[in-house]
C-alpha positions as a Markdown table, in Angstrom:
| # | Residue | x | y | z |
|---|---|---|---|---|
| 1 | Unk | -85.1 | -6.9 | 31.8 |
| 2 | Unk | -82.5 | -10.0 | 32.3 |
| 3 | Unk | -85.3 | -11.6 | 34.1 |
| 4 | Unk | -87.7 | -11.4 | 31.3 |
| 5 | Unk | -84.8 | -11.9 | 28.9 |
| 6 | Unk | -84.0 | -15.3 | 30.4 |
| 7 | Unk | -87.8 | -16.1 | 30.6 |
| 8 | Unk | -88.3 | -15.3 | 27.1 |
| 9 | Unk | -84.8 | -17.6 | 26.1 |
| 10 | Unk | -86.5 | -20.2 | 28.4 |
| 11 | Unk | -89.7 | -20.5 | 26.9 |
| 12 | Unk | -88.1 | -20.3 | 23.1 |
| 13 | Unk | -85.7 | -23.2 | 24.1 |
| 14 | Unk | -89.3 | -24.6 | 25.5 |
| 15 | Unk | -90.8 | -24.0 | 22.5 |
| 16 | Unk | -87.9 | -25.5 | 19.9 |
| 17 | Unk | -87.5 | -28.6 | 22.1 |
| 18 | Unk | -91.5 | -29.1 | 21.7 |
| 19 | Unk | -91.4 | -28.1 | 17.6 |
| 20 | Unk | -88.3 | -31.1 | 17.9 |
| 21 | Unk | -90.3 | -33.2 | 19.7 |
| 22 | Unk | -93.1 | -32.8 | 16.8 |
| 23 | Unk | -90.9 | -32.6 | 14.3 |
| 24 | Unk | -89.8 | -36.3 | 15.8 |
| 25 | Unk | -93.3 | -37.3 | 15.5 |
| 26 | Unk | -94.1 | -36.1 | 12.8 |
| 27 | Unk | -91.2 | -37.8 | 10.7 |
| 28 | Unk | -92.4 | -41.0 | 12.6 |
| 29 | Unk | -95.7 | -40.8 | 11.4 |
| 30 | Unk | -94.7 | -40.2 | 7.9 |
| 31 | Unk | -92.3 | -43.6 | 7.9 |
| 32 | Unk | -95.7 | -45.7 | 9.0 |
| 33 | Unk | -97.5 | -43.8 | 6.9 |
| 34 | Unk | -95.1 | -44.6 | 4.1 |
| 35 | Unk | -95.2 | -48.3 | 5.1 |
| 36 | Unk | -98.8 | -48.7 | 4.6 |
| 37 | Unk | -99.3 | -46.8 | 1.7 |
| 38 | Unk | -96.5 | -49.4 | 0.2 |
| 39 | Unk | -98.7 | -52.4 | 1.6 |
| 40 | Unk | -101.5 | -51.3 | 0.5 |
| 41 | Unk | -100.4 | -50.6 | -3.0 |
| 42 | Unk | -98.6 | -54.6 | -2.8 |
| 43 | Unk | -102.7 | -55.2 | -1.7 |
| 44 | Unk | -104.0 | -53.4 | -4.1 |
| 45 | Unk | -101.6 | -55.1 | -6.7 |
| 46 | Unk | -102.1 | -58.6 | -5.4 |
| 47 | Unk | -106.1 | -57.9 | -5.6 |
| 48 | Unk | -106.1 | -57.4 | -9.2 |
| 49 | Unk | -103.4 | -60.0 | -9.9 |
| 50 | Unk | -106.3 | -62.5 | -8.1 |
| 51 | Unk | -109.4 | -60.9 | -10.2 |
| 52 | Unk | -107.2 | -61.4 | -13.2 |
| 53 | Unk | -106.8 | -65.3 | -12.3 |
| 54 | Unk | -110.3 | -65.2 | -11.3 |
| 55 | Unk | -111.5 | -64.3 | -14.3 |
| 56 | Unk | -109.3 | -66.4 | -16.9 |
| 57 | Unk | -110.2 | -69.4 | -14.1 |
| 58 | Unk | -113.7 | -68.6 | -14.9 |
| 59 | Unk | -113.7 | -68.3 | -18.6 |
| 60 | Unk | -111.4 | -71.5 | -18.8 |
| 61 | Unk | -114.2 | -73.4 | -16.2 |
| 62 | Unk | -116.9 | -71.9 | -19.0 |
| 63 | Unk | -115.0 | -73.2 | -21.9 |
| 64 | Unk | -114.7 | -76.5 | -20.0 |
| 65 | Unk | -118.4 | -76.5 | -19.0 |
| 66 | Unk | -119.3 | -75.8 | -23.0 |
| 67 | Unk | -116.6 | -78.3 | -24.1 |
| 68 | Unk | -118.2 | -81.0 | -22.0 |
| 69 | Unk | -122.1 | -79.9 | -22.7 |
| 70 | Unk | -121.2 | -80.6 | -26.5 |
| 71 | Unk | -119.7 | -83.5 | -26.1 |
| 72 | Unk | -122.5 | -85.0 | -23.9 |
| 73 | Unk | -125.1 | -83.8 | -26.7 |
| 74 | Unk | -122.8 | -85.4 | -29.4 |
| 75 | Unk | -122.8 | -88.5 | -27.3 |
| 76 | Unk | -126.4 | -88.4 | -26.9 |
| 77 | Unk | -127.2 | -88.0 | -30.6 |
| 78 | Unk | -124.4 | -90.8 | -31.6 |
| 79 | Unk | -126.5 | -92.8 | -29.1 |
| 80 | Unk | -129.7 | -92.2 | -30.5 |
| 81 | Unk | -128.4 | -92.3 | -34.0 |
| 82 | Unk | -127.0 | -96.0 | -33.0 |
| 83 | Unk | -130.8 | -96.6 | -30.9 |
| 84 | Unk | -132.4 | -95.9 | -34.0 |
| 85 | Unk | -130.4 | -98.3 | -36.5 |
| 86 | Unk | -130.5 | -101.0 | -34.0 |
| 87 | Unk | -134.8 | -100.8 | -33.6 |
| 88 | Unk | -134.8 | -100.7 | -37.6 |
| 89 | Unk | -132.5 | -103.5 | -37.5 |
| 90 | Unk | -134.7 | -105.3 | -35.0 |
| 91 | Unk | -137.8 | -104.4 | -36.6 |
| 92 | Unk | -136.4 | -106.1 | -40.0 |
| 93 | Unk | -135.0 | -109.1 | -38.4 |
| 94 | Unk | -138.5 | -109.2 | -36.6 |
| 95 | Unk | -140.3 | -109.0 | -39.9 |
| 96 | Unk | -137.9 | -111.9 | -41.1 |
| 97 | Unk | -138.7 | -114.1 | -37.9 |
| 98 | Unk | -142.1 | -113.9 | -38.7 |
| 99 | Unk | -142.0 | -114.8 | -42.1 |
| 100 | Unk | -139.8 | -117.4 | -42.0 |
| 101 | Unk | -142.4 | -119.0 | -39.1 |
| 102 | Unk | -144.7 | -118.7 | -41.9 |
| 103 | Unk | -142.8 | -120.7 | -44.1 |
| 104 | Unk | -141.7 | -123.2 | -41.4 |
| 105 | Unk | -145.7 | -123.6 | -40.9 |
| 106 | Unk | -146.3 | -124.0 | -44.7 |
| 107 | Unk | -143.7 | -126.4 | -44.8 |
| 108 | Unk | -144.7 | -128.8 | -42.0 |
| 109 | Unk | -148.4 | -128.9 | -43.7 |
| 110 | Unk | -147.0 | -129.1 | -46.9 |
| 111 | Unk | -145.0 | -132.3 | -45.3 |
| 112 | Unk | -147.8 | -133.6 | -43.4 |
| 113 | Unk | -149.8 | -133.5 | -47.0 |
| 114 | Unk | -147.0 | -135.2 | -48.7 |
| 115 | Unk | -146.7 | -137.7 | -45.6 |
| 116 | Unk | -150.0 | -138.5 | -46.2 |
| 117 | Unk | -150.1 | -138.6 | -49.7 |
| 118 | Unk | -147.1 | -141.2 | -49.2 |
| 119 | Unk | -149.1 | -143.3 | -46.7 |
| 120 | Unk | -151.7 | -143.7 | -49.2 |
| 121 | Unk | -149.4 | -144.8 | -52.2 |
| 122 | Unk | -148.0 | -147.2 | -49.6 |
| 123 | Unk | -151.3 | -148.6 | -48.6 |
């Protein structure tokens, strides 16, 4: 009976040194497993903190990209707006050139005639 008692007491101090050892483990694993939970919830945190600047960094870009479009289409209007008055303009002054070549040529025959006519009077 003592001999079985003492190999019973030795294999409970067994078995509580090997439920301590666990229980060591065990409380280990739990701190790492605490640790990354906590890093993966900063992660986690600092993932949507970047989709959040993503986004407002793409709707600002957008904004930016329709800002500029309009401005290059008013540009491009005000251009053709300014294109337009300046080809009426230069189809006027054309118009004007061209008559006032016709006068010039009336003119000069209109002087060679009188040059003429005051030749003859001389003569």
């Amino acid at each position: 009976g003592v001999f079985l008692y003492n190999h019973l007491q030795q294999k409970v101090r067994n078995a509580e040194a090997l439920a301590q050892k666990y229980k060591q483990q065990q409380e280990a694993l739990s701190a790492q497993l605490q640790v990354v939970y906590e890093h993966r919830s900063r992660l986690e945190r600092s993932l949507q903190k970047e989709r959040g600047e993503h986004k407002k960094t793409k709707e600002d870009f957008l904004v930016y990209k329709l800002e500029a479009q309009e401005a290059l289409n008013k540009e491009k209007q005000d251009s053709m707006n300014r294109y337009g008055a300046l080809s009426s303009q230069h189809k006027i002054l054309k118009n004007q050139h061209d008559d006032v070549k016709k006068q010039l040529l009336e003119l000069q025959l209109q002087h060679n005639g009188l040059k003429l006519e005051h030749r003859k009077s001389l003569e």
